[in-house]
N, C-alpha and C positions, 0 to 999 in steps of 0.2 A: 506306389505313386512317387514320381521325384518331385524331392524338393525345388522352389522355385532358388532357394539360397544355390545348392547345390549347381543346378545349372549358369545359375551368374557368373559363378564362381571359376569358369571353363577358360576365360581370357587369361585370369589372375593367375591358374596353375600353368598356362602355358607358356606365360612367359618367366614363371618363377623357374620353369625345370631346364632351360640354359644357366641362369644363375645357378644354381646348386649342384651342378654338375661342374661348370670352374671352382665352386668350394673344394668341390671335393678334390680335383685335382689337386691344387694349392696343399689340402690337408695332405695328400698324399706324396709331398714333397715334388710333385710333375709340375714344370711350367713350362709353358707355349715356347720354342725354340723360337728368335729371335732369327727373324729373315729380313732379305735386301727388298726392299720395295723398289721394282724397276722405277726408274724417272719418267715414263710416260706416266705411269698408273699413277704416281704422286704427283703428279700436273693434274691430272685429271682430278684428284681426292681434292686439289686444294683451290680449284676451278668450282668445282662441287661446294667446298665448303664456303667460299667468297659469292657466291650464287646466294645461298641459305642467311647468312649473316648479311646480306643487302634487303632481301626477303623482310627478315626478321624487324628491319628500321621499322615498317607498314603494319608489323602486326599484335596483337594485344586484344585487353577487352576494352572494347567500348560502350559504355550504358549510358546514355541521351535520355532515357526517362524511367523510372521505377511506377510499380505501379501496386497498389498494397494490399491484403484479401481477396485474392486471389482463389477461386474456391476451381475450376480447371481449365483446363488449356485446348487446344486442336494442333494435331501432327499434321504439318502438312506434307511430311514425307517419312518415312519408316524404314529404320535400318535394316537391311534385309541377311547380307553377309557380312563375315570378318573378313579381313584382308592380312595374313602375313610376309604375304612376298616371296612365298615358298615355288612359285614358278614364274616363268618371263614373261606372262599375260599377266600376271598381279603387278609386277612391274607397274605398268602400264592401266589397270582397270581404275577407272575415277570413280572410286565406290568409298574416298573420305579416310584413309588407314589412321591419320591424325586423329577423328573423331571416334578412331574405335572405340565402341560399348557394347551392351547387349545387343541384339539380335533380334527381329519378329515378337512375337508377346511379351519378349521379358524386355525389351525395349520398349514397349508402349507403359509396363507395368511399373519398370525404373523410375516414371514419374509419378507414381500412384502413391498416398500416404500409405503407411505401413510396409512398404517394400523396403525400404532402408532401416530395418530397427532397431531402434534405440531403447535400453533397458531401462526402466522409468527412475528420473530424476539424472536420467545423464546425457548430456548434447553431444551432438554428431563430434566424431574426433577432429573434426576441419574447423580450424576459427571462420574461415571466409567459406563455408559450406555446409548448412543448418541438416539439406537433406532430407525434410517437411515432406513434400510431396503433396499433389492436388487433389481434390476429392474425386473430381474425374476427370478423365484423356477423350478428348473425340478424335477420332481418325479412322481413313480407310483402310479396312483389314483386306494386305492387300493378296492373300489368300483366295476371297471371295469379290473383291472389290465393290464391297457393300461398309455402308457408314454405320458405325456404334460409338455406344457411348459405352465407354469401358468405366467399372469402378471394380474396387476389392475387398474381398469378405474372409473376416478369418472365421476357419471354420476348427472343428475337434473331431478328427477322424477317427480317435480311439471310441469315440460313443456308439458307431456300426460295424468298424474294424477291430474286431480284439488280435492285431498283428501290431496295432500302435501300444505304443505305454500310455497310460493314464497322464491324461493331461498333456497328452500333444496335440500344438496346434500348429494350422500352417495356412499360409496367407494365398486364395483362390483369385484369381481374375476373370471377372465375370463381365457378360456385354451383353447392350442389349440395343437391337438397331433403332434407329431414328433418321427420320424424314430428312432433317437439314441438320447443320452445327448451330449450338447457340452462345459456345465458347467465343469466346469476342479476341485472345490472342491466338496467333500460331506461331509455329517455330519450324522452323527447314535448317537440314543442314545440307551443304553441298560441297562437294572437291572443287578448288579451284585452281588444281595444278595443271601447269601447260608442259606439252609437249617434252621442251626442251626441261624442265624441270625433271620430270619425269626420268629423261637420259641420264641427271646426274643421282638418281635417288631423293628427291625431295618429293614429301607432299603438302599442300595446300589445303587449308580449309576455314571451310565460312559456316558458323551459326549463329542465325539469325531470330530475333523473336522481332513479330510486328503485329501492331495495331491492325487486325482483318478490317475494320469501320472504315478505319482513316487511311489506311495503305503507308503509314508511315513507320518506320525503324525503330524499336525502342531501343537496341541495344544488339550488338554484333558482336563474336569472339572472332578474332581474325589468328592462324597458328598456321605455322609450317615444322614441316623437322624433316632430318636427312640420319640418311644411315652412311657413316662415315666410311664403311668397308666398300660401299657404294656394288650393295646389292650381295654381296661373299656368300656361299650357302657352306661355306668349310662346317663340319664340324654339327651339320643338322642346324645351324644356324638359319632364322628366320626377320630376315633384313628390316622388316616396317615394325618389328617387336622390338628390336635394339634402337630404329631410327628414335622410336620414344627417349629414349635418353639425352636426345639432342635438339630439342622441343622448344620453338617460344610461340608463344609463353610455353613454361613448364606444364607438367602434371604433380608437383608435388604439396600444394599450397603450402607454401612458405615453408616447410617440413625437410630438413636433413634427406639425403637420398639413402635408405636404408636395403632396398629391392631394386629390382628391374623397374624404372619407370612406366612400364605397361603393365605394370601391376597395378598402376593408379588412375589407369587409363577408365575403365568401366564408372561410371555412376559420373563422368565428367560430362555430360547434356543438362541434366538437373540441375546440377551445380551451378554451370553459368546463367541457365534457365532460371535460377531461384534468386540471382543477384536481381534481375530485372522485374521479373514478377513474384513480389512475395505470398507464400501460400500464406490462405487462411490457417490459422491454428486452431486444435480443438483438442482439448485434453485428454481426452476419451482414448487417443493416439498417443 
């Protein structure tokens, strides 16, 4: 059985393994041969980046209301793919490459307590990112396009499998359908890159949490970023994985940039999700 850690973890090594391969070069005394960039393409790179940095005046987070004990939430839409840019149609697919995170369950599960674990007595490594989690998530699995209510149980697999060691456990997501939501916020994210953006390597993105009662906004992240190479595949390179590095807002909460910025990319929905709606806490977690 895979772990749920392990699977998360699939964004985080995919963008680590261009970085570690220029270490290695470097270690090996090779660097990148130093070329003429034609004057068109440098028009166009600096077209691109005057584009993104006008972008950038409009976007940030914005939170209009907090809201406190929080016990879960409702998805009102569910990440289905990653996007790296690795062909001319991803280019182009408005499927959010800025919001990249998990993926189908482990996206619904990202917001569930106990998915982000924290070793007792020590808080999440983010000052601006607690990483709590809800008791539970409603949303359409859209699988089946049937409604549940997801929550998560840690279970000890070594107690039926003697293939585990003693005393492993590991964190289950479990669902069970229901009639209607009774979660009162939701949360969407959507691309909001146009066309022309698009052309020059930028993407757009909005996530939003709102009041489902009231139909009003509690709080928005609004981010773009561009990939400066404006889309280059040299070298197995994967364009909307590097555009992370040139991100506003960042992905690094306030943090020195030590990795590829898309290594910081995953567990970023919660994050802003938990500025506006703070979970309930229970110790127990």
């Amino acid at each position: 059985m895979k772990s749920v850690k392990s699977l998360y973890s699939f964004g985080v090594a995919r963008a680590a393994t261009v970085a570690a391969s220029i270490i290695l070069l470097v270690a090996c005394g090779i660097t990148p041969a130093k070329r003429h960039i034609p004057t068109a393409v440098q028009e166009r790179r600096d077209r691109g980046i005057a584009m993104w940095k006008s972008l950038c005046e409009k976007s940030g987070v914005f939170v209009h209301k907090t809201v406190s004990d929080v016990e879960g939430i409702y998805l009102i839409n569910v990440r289905l793919q990653s996007n790296f840019g690795e062909s001319a149609e991803e280019q182009y697919a408005l499927d959010d490459p800025y919001g990249h995170d998990s993926t189908g369950d482990l996206y619904i599960h990202n917001f569930l307590r106990g998915f982000h674990h924290h070793p007792k007595g020590k808080p999440s490594p983010y000052k601006d990112a607690p990483r709590i989690g809800y008791e539970f998530v409603e949303a359409v699995d859209p699988k089946d396009g049937k409604l549940y209510r997801f929550t998560s149980r840690i279970e000890e697999p070594w107690l039926t499998d003697k293939r585990y060691l003693k005393g492993v456990t590991q964190l289950v997501l479990e669902r069970t359908p229901i009639e209607k939501r009774s979660a009162r916020y939701g949360v969407k994210f959507q691309d909001i890159s146009t066309r022309e953006e698009r052309d020059y390597w930028i993407a757009g993105s909005s996530l939003k949490v709102t009041d489902l009662e009231t139909g009003k906004v509690l709080g928005e992240r609004i981010g773009y970023m561009i990939d400066w190479a404006q889309g280059s595949r040299a070298g197995n390179r994967s364009p909307w994985l590097f555009a992370a590095d040139n991100a506003c807002p960042n992905f690094l909460h306030g943090e020195p940039r030590r990795a590829p910025a898309a290594s910081s990319q995953p567990g970023q929905s919660l994050d802003f999700v938990e500025r506006v709606l703070k979970a309930k806490y229970r110790e127990e977690w």
